[in-house]
C-alpha positions in Angstrom: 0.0 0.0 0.0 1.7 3.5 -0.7 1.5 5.9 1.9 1.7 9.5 2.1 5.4 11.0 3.4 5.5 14.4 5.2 8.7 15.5 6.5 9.0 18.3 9.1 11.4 21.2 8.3 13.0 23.6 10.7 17.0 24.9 11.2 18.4 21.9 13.3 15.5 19.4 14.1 15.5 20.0 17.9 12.9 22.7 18.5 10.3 23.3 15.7 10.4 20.5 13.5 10.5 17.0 16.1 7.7 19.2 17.9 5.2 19.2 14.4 6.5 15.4 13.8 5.2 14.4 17.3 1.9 16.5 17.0 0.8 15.4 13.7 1.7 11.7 14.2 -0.6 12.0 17.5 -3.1 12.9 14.7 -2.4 10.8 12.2 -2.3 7.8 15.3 -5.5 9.2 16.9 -7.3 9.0 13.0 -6.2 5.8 13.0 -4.1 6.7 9.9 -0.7 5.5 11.1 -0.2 3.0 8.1 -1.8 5.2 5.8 0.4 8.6 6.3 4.9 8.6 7.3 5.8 11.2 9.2 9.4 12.3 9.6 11.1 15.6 10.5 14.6 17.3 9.8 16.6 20.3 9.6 18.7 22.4 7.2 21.9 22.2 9.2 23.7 19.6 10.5 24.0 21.5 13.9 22.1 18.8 16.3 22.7 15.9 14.0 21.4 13.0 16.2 20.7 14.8 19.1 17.4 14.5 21.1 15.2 17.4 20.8 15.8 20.2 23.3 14.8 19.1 26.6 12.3 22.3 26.4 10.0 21.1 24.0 10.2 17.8 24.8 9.1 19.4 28.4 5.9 21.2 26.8 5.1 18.8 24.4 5.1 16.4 27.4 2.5 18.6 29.2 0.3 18.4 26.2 0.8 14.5 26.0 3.2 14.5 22.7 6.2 12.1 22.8 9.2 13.7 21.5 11.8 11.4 23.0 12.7 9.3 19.7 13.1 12.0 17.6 16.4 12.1 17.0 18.2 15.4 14.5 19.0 14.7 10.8 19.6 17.4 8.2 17.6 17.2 5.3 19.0 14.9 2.2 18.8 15.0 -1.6 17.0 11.8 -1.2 14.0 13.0 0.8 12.7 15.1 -2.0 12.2 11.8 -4.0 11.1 10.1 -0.8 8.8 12.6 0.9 5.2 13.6 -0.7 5.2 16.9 1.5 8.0 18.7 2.5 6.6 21.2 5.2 8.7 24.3 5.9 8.3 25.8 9.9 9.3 29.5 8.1 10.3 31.3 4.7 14.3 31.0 5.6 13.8 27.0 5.6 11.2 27.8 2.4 14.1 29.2 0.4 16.6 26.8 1.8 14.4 23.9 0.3 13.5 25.4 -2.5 17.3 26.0 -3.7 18.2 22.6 -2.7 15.3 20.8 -4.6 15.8 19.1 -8.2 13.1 21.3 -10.0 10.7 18.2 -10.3 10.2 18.1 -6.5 9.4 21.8 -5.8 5.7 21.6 -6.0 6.4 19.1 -2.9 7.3 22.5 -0.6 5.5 24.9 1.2 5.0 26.3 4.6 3.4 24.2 7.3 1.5 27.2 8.4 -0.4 27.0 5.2 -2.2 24.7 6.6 -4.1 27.1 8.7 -4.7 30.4 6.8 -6.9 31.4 9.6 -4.0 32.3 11.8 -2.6 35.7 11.9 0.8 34.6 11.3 2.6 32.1 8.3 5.3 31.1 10.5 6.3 29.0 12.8 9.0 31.3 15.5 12.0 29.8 16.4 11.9 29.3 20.1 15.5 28.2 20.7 16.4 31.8 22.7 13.4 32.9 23.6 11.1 31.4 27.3 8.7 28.6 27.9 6.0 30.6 26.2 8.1 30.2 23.1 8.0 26.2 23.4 3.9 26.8 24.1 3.3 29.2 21.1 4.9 26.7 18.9 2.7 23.7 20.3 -0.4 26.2 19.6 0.7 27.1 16.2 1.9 23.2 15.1 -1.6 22.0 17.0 -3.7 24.3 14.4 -1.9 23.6 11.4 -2.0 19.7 12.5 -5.4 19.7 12.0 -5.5 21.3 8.3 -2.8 19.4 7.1 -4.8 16.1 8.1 -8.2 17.5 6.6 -5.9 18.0 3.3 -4.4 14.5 3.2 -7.5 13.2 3.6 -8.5 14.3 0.3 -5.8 12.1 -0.8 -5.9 9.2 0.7 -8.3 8.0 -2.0 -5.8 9.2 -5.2 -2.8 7.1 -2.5 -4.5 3.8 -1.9 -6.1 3.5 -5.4 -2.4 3.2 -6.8 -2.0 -0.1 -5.4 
């Protein structure tokens, strides 16, 4: 059965990015999609690579009941624009980042993750690496919110996934 990929994006896959990756596969788990939709996160640097993600969001994702402990940092690879069906960007910098990176054929696959909820007041998702707690909890909010769309959206094409098998 072919399933749908989505792959996280922030800077070094220890704040933004592992934080969307644990929230949307609560989602996808709690739909009862987990075979149906992958979901994967990563950064543009190799900073953190295989690091856990910062003790801070795995603290207030923990509060909400999101698991962050597995995630582990990975930079972002040629191979996941071949790999990954959505390549979800947590702000423009990362945007531009994997746009310039991406063979041409694969740039329809990238966009922000805050697309996924026009109804907010902002597109992007704030780095929260220097900033307080409320940092880690506006992040939760934001990812929480844009969870939701981007599940209503794959949803619609679960039907064009599965019928390729």
């Amino acid at each position: 059965m072919s399933r749908i990929k989505v792959l996280f994006v922030c800077s070094g896959n220890i704040c933004r990015s592992p934080t969307a990756e644990a929230v949307f596969r609560w989602h996808v788990q709690a739909s009862g999609l987990e075979n149906l939709i992958l979901v994967q996160s990563a950064g543009t640097l190799d900073y953190h690579a295989g690091s856990a993600a910062d003790p801070r969001a795995q603290d207030a994702a923990r509060r909400r009941n999101y698991d962050l402990s597995r995630v582990r940092a990975r930079q972002v690879r040629l191979q996941d624009y071949l790999e990954f069906d959505h390549l979800l960007a947590m702000d423009r910098g990362h945007l531009t980042t994997l746009r310039s990176a991406s063979p041409p054929e694969h740039q329809h696959k990238i966009r922000l993750f805050l697309d996924y909820a026009p109804h907010l007041p902002q597109s992007e998702v704030p780095d929260p690496y220097y900033g307080t707690a409320a940092g880690f909890e506006l992040v939760l909010d934001l990812v929480e919110e844009a969870s939701r769309g981007l599940l209503a959206s794959l949803l619609a094409e679960l039907p064009r996934v599965t019928a390729k098998d």
